[in-house]
N, C-alpha and C positions, 0 to 999 in steps of 0.2 A: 509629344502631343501638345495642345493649347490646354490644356487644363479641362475642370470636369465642371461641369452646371449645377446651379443649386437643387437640392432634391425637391418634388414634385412628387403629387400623386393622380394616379388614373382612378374615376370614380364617377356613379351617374350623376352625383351634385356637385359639381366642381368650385361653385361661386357662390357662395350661400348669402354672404355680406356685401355681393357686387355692388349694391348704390354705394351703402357706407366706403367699401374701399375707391369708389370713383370719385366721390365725392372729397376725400384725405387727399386727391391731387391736389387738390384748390388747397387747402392748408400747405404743402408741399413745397409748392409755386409761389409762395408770399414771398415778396423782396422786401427787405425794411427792417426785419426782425429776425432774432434769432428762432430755429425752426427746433424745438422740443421734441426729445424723443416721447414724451408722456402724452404728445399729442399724437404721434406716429402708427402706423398699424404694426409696422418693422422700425426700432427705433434705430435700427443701424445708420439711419440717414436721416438722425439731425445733425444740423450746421451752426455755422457762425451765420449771423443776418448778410443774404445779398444786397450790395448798394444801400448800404443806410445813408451813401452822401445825396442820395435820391431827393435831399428834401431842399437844394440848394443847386438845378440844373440848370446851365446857360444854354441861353437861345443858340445855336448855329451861326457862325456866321453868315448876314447878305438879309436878315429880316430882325425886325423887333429890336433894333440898337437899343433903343431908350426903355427898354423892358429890366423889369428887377427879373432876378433866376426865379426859374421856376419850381413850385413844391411839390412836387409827384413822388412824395415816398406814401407807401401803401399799395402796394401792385402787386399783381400774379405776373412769374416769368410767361415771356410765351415761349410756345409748343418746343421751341428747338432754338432757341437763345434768349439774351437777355432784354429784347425791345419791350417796351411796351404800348400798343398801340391801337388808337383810341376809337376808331371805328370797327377792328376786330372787337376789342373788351365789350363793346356795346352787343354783338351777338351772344357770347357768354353772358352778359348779365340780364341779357333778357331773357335767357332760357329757363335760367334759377331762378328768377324771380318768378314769371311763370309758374313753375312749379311750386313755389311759394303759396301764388296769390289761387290757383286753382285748385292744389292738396294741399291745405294747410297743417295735414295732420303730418305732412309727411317732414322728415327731418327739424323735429322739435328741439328746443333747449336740452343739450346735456344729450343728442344723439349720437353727436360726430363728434363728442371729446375734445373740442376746439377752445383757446384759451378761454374765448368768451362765453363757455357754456358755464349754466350756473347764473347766467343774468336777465332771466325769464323771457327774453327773446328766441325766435327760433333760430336755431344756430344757420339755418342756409343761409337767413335772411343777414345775420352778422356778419357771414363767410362772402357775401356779396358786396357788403357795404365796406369793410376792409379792401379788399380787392378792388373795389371803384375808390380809394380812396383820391389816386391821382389823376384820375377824370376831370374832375372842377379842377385839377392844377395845372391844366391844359390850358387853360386861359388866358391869356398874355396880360400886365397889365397896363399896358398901350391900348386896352379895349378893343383891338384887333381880333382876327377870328383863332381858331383854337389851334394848338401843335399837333399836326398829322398821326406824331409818333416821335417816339425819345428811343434813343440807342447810340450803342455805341461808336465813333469813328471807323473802326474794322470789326470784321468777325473774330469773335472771340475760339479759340482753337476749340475739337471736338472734347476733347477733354482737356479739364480746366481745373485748379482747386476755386474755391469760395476768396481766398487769398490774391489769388491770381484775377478773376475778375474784377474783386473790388480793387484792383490798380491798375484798372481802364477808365476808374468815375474820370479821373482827368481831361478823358478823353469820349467824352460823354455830352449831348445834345439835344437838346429839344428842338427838331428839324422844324421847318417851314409848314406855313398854316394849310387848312381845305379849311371847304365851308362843310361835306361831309362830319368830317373830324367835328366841328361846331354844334351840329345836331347831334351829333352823338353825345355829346357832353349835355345836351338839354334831353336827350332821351332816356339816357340815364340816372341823370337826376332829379328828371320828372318821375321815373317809375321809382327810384327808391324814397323819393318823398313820400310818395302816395303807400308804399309799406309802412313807413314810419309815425305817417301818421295815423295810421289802423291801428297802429300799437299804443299809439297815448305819447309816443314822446316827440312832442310837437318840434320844441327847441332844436334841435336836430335834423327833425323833416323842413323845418324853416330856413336851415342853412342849404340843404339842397333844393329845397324851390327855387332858393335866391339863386343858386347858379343856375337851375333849367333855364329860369327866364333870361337871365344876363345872356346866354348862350342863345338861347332863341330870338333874340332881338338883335344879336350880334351877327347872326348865319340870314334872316331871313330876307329876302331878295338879292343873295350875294350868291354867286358861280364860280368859285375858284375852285380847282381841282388839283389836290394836291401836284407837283412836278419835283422830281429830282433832282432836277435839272437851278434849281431854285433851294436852296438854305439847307445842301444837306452833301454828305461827303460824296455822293455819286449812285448813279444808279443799280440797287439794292446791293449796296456797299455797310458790309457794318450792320443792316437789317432791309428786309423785306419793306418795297414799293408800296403797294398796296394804292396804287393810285384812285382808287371807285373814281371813274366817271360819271356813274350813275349817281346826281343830285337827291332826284323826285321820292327816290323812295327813304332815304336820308330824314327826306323832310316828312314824309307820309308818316315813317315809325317816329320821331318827336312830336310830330302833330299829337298822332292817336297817345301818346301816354301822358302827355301834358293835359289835354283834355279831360283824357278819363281823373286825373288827380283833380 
């Protein structure tokens, strides 16, 4: 046979802890750091840190020559590899923030067991700001517009060790800019200012304002669309396209959370 599945139980409450254990993906998915079984719900599945050379990633060849590497450690894997990328992450982080700024009672300090609990913040609110950490490091500094998305040169095999990936950083890129990407990087760190600064810790919310705006003055009036075709190993080579055409509304969700802050 193929062997037997882990045991499981049939019962009318099946999920009792569904947010908290949805919510452990996000902790799960951290690249940068090592992943603690004490934070885990099954600690069977902690690791050595994913990509901790994340903090020192060069541009792609064909854009941004005169650019220092970029610092993007602090990120959630995505869904089904190791990219990270920046106008996705802006839908994830608007949604827990969201839920942040509208239940606030909901996933407090010290609910979700995350390193950072214990520091009177509410833990979504930490588990979001971690994970956008490599957002503002999307930002070239040739003052150009923001990296689409960072990944690999190839797919990394279905299954893989922790070992085994982190000896692809070599081979690892901060693709070619959108102006998309751009806004995202100001809509992001437009909305987690405006958390940060509800909480009192200004110093902090001050670092990400300063990249909302940098990013918004760098995206507004500009049309580029990301192209594979343009600083990146080929098309959805290594990682997922995600070309958005769609500018306006890019700019519609930066408008509205820069404002609202």
């Amino acid at each position: 046979g193929i062997g037997s599945s882990f045991e499981f139980n049939i019962a009318p409450s099946l999920y009792p802890d569904l947010p908290h254990e949805a919510m452990n993906y996000f902790y799960f998915h951290r690249m940068g750091e090592d992943i603690l079984a004490e934070h885990l719900i099954d600690g069977r599945y902690a690791r050595t840190a994913l990509h901790p050379g994340d903090s020192s990633v060069p541009p792609y060849n064909g854009w941004c020559v005169s650019c220092a590497n970029f610092d993007l450690k602090g990120s959630w894997a995505d869904a089904g590899d190791f990219g990270i990328y920046t106008v996705n992450h802006a839908i994830s982080a608007w949604t827990l923030l969201n839920v942040h700024e509208m239940f606030p009672e909901a996933f407090q300090d010290g609910s979700l067991n995350i390193p950072e609990s214990g520091n009177i913040f509410a833990d979504v609110l930490d588990e979001v700001d971690y994970g956008s950490r490599f957002v503002r490091g999307m930002l070239p500094s040739d003052g150009g517009l923001a990296s689409h998305k960072a990944h690999n040169h190839a797919w990394s095999a279905f299954t893989i060790t922790v070992a085994g990936e982190n000896a692809a950083q070599s081979s690892r890129s901060a693709m070619g800019p959108s102006t998309p990407a751009t806004y995202a990087v100001a809509r992001v760190n437009g909305q987690l200012a405006r958390m940060w600064y509800a909480q009192g810790h200004d110093s902090h919310a001050d670092v990400l304002w300063s990249a909302a705006v940098d990013a918004w003055n760098r995206a507004y009036g500009t049309n580029q669309v990301y192209s594979a075709s343009v600083a990146s190993p080929g098309s959805a080579v290594g990682g997922g396209d995600y070309s958005d055409g769609q500018i306006g509304d890019d700019l519609y969700a930066a408008a509205c959370e820069m404002y609202l802050t």
